[in-house]
C-alpha positions as CSV (number, residue, x, y, z in Angstrom):
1,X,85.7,83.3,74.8
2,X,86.1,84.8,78.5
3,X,84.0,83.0,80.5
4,X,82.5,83.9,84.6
5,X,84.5,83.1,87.6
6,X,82.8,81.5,90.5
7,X,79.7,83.2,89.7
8,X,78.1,81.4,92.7
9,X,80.7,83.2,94.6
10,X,81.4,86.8,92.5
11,X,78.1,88.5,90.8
12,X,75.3,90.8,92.3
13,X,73.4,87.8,91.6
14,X,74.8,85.2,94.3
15,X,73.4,85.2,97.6
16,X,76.6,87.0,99.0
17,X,76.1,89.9,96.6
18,X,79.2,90.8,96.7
19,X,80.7,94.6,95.6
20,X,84.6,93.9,95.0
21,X,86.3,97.0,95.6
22,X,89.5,95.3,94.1
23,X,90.4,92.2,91.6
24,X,90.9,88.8,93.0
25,X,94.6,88.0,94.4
26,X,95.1,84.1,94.2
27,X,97.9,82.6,96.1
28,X,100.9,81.4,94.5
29,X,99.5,77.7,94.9
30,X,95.7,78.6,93.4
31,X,93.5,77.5,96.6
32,X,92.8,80.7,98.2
33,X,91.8,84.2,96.6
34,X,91.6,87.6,98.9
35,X,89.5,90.4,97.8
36,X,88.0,93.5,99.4
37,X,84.0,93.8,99.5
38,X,82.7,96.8,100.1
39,X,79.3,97.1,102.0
40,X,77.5,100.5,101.0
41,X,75.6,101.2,104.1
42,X,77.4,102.2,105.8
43,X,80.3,102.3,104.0
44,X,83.2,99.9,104.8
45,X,85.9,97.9,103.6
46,X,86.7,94.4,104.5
47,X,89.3,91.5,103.1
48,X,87.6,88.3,102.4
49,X,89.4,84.6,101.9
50,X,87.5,82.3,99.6
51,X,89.6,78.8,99.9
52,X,89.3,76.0,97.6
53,X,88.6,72.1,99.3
54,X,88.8,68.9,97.1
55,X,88.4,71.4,94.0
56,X,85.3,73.4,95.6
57,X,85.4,76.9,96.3
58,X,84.6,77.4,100.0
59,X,82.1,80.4,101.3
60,X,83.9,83.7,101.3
61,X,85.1,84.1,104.9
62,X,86.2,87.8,106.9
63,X,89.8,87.4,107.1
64,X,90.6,87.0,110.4
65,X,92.9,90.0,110.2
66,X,89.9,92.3,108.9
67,X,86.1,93.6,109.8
68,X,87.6,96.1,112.5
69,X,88.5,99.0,110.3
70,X,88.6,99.7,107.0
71,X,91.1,97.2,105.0
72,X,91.8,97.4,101.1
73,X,93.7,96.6,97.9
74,X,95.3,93.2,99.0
75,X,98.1,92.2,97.7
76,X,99.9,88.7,98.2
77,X,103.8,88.5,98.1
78,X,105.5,86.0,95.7
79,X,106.4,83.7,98.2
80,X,102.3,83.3,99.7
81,X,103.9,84.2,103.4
82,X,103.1,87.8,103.5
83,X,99.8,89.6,102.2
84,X,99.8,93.4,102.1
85,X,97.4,95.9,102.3
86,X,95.8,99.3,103.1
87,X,94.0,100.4,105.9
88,X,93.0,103.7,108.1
89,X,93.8,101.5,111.8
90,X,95.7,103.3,114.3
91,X,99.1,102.3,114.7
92,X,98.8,101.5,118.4
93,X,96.6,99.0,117.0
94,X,93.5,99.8,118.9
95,X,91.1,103.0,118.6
96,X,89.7,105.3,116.7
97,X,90.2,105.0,113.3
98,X,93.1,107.1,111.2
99,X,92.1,109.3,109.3
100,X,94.9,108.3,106.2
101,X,95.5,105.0,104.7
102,X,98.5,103.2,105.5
103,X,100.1,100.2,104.3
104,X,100.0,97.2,106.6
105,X,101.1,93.3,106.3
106,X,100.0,90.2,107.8
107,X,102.4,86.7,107.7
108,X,101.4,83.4,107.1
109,X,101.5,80.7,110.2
110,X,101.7,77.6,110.0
């Protein structure tokens, strides 16, 4: 019988009230998930890390790449040490906003 995820964490009814905009991408090793949560007003996109402690699913956090423009459909490589995505920044890396999606990655430190 399927059974609710984290629904502390992933329903209207928690007290983040999160919208996912994608499914949940867990790291190869299980303790982190990525997703993208879009606020309606006004509208944006924005990839979030939930990260699991002694068994406990953290507070979903901004990842500390995103909040800046608009950042979507997540993916994490096979390996853990590269997660892509989407996202309308400029390629300069500063600025007005694009006005197509490209896709972007971020590496693992550490």
């Amino acid at each position: 019988m399927p059974q609710p995820f984290a629904p502390e964490i992933f329903s209207a009814e928690s007290r983040f009230g999160f919208h996912l905009h994608t499914s949940l991408h867990f790291s190869p090793d299980g303790q982190e998930i990525y997703f993208t949560h879009q606020d309606q007003e006004p509208l944006k996109l924005t990839i979030h890390v939930v990260k699991q402690k002694d068994g406990v699913w953290r507070d979903p956090q901004v990842a500390p790449f995103s909040g800046t423009y608009d950042d979507n459909c997540e993916m994490i490589s096979s390996d853990g040490q590269r997660l892509y995505f989407t996202s309308n920044r400029p390629l300069s890396g500063s600025g007005e906003p694009e006005g197509e999606f490209g896709i972007w990655f971020v590496e693992r430190e550490g």
